[in-house]
C-alpha positions in Angstrom: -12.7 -5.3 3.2 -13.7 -4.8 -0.7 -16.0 -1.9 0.6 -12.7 -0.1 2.2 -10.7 -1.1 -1.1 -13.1 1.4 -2.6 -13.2 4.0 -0.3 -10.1 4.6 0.5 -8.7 7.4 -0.7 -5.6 9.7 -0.1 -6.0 11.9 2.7 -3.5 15.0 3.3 -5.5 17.5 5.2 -7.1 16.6 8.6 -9.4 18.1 11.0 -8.1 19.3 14.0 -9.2 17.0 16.3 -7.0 15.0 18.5 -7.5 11.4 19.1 -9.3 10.5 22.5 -7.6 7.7 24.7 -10.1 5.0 23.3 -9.3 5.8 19.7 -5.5 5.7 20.4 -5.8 2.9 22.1 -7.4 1.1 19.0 -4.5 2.1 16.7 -2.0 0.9 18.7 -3.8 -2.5 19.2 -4.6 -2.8 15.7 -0.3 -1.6 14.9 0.7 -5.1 17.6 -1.8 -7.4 16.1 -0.4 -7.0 12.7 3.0 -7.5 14.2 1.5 -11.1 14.3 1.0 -11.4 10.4 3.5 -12.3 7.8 3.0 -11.4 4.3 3.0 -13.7 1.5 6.8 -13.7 1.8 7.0 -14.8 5.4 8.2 -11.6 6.7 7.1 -10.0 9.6 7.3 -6.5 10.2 7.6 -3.9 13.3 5.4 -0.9 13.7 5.3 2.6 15.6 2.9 5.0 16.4 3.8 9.0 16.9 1.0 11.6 18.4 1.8 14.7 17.3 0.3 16.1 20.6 -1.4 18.9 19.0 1.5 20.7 17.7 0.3 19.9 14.0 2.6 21.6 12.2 5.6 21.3 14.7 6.0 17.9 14.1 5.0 17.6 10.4 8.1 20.1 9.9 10.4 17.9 12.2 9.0 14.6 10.2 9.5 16.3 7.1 5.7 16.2 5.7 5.3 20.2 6.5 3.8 21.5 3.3 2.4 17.5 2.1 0.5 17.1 5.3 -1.8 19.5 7.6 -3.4 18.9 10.7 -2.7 15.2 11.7 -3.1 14.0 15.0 -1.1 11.0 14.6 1.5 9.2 12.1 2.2 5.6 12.4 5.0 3.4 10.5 6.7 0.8 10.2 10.3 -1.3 10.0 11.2 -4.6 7.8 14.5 -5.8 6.7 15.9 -4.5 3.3 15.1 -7.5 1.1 13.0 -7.1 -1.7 10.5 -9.7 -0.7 10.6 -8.2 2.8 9.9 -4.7 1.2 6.4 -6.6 -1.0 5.4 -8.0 2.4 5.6 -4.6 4.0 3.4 -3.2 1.6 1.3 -6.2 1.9 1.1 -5.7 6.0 0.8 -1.7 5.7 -2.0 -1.5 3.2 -3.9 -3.9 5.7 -3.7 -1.6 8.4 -4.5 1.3 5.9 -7.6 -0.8 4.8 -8.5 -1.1 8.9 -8.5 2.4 9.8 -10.3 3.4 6.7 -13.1 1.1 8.0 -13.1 3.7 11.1 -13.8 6.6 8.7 -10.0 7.6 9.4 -8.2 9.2 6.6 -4.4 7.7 5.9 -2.1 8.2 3.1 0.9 6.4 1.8 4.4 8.0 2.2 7.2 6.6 1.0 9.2 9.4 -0.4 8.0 12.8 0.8 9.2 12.3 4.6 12.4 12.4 6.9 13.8 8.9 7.8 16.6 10.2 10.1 13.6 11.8 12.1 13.1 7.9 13.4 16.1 6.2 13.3 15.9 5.5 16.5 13.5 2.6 15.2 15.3 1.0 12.9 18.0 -1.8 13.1 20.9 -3.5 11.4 20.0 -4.3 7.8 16.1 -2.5 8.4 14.5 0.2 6.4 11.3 2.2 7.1 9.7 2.2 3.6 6.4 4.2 4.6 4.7 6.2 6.9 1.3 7.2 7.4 -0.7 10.5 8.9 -3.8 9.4 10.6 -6.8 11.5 11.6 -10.2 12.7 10.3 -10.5 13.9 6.9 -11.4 17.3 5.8 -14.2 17.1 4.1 -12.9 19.6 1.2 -9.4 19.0 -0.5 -6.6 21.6 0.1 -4.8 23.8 -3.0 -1.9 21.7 -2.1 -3.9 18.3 -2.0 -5.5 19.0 -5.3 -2.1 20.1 -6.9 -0.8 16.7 -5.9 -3.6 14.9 -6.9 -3.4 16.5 -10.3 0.2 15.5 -10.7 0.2 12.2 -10.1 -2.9 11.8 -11.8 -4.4 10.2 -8.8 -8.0 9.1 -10.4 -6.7 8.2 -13.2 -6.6 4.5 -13.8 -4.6 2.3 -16.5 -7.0 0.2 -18.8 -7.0 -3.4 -17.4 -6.3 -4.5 -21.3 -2.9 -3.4 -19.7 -2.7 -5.0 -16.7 -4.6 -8.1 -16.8 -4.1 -10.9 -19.4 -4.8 -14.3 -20.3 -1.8 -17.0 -20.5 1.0 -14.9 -21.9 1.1 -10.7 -22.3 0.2 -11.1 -25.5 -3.7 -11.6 -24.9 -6.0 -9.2 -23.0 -8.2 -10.4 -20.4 -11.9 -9.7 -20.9 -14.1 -8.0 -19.0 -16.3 -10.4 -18.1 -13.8 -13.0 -17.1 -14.1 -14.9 -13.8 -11.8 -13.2 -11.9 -12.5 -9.7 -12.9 -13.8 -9.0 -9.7 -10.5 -9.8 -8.0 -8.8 -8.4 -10.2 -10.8 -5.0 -10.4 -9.5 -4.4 -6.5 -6.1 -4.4 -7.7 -7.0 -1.7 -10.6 -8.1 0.1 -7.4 -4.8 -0.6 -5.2 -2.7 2.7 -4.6 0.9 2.9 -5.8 3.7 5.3 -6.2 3.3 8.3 -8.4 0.3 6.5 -9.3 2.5 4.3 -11.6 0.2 0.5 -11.3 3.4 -1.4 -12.0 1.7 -4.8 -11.4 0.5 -7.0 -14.2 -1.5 -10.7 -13.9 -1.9 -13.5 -16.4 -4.2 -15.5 -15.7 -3.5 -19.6 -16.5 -6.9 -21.4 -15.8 -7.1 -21.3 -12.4 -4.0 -19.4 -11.4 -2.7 -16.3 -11.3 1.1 -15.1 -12.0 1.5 -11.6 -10.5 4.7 -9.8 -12.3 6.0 -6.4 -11.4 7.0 -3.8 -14.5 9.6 -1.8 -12.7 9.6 2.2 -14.4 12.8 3.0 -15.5 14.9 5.2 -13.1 12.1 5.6 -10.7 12.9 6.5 -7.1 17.0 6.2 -7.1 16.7 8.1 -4.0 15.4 5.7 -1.7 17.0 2.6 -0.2 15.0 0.1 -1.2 12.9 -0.8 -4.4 9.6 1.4 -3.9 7.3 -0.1 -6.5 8.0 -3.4 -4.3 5.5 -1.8 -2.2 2.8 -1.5 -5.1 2.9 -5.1 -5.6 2.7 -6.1 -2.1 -0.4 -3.9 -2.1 -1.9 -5.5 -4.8 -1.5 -8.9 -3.6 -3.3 -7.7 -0.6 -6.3 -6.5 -2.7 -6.4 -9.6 -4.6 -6.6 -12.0 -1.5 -9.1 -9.9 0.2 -11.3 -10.1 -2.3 -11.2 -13.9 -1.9 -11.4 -13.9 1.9 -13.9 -11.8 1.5 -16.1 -14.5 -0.8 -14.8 -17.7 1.0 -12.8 -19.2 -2.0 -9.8 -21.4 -1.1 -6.8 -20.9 -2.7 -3.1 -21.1 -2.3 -0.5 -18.2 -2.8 3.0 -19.9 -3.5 6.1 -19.5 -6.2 5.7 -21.2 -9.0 8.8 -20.4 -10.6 7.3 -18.7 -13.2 9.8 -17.1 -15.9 10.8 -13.4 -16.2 9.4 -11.9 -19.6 11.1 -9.0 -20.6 10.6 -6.6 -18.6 8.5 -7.8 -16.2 9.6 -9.7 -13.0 7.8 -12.8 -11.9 6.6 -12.3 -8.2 4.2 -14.7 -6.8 1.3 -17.0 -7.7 -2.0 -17.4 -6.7 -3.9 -21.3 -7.1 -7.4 -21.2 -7.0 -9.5 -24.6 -6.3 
C-alpha cells in the first residue's frame, strides 16, 4: 500500500474506455468488502457504484462534475451517518478504496464539494450524508487546461514542511527528520485533503502518537458535515498502512488527550 500512497494522484480527465464486465465486477466487489470494515471510530459505511454508460458528459452534467470531470466511465460513493467521527471513518474507508483502485492503474479523485448530492438522494437515509464521490477510469496520460488550472489553485504539489505538522511531546518542538517514525509519518505528508489544506498535525510521545486536526477558519460552510474530517480520516489511513505494511503491532485508541488551542485532539496511536 505505501507504493499506491505515492502514486496516487488526482485524476480528472479519463480515456474513453468503458469498463469491461470483469473490471466492473472488481469494483463493485472491492465497494461490498469494504462495507465490512469499520474505521477507527467503529463506523461502518454504505457504498454505490454508477456507470455512466458511455454518455460521459451526460451524466457528469446531471452529477454536477461537468466542467471538473471528463470522460469517466464510472463514479462510485458512499453514505455514513452525520457524526463527526462517522465523517473521519468515511474518509478512512474511502481513501482505502482509492488506494485499491490505484493499485489497478485506475485514476480516482476525491470530491467532496464540486458535485450534486440531490443527484443521489435516493441513497441516503435518516441522519446520512454522502461526503464524497469519486470518477473512476483510466487516466489520460496528459493533464487538461482545466485539470492544470485546478491543480494550480489548490496548489496541489505543494506540500507543508513537516516542521509544521509533526512534533515532539507538545507543538512547541519540531520533529526531526530522522526520527523513528518519519517514515509513517512521511505517508501522511503525502495524504490528499481538501483545497490541499493538510489540517492534521502529530506529536509524537515516546512510543505514541496523538493525531489533532487544525480546522481552517470558515472553510466549507456550504456542506453538511465537517469536510476537513475527511483529511484526518485519510491520514490515519496512511499512517496505519504504513505499519501493516512493516508488520509493527500497535493499538489505535482515545487517549483523552487535551485540546490545545486550536487544534482538536482526535485519536491515538500505541506502538509496542
Amino acid at each position: 500500500m505505501n507504493e499506491a500512497i505515492k502514486l496516487r494522484r488526482s485524476v480528472r480527465t479519463y480515456l474513453k474506455k468503458p469498463f469491461n464486465k470483469k473490471e466492473e465486477e472488481m469494483l463493485k466487489n472491492l465497494l461490498t468488502e469494504t462495507e465490512i470494515m469499520k474505521g477507527p471510530f467503529g463506523n461502518h459505511a454504505r457504498f454505490f457504484y454508477y456507470s455512466t454508460n458511455k454518455a460521459f458528459d451526460d451524466e457528469a452534467k446531471r452529477i454536477g462534475t461537468y466542467g471538473f470531470v471528463k470522460n469517466a466511465p464510472a463514479f462510485f460513493g458512499g453514505v455514513i451517518k452525520n457524526t463527526f467521527e462517522a465523517i473521519i471513518d468515511f474518509g478512512y474507508l474511502f481513501e482505502h478504496i482509492i488506494l485499491e483502485l490505484t493499485k489497478h492503474e485506475l485514476g480516482t479523485v476525491w470530491l467532496g464539494g464540486t458535485f450534486s448530492r440531490t443527484a443521489f438522494e435516493s441513497e441516503v437515509g435518516e441522519n446520512e450524508v454522502i461526503p464524497a464521490i469519486s470518477p473512476v477510469g483510466y487516466p489520460e496520460e496528459k493533464l487538461s487546461l482545466m485539470e492544470k488550472a485546478i491543480r494550480l489553485t489548490i496548489k496541489a504539489d505543494r506540500r507543508k514542511p513537516i516542521e509544521e505538522l509533526f512534533f515532539i511531546n507538545d507543538f512547541e518542538h519540531s520533529i526531526l527528520e530522522n526520527h523513528r517514525y518519519m517514515k509513517y509519518l512521511e505517508l501522511v505528508h503525502l495524504a490528499p485533503s481538501a483545497s490541499n489544506k493538510q489540517p492534521w498535525r502529530v506529536i509524537v510521545q515516546d512510543n505514541k502518537l496523538h493525531f489533532y486536526l487544525e480546522r481552517t477558519p470558515n472553510y466549507a460552510q456550504l456542506v453538511p458535515f465537517v469536510m476537513q474530517a475527511l483529511d484526518i480520516g485519510i491520514a490515519i489511513y496512511h499512517f496505519e498502512a504504513g505499519l501493516i505494511e512493516d508488520k509493527k503491532n500497535y493499538m489505535i485508541t482515545n487517549l483523552f488527550m487535551p485540546n490545545i488551542e486550536n487544534k482538536e485532539y482526535i485519536i491515538s496511536f500505541i506502538l509496542e
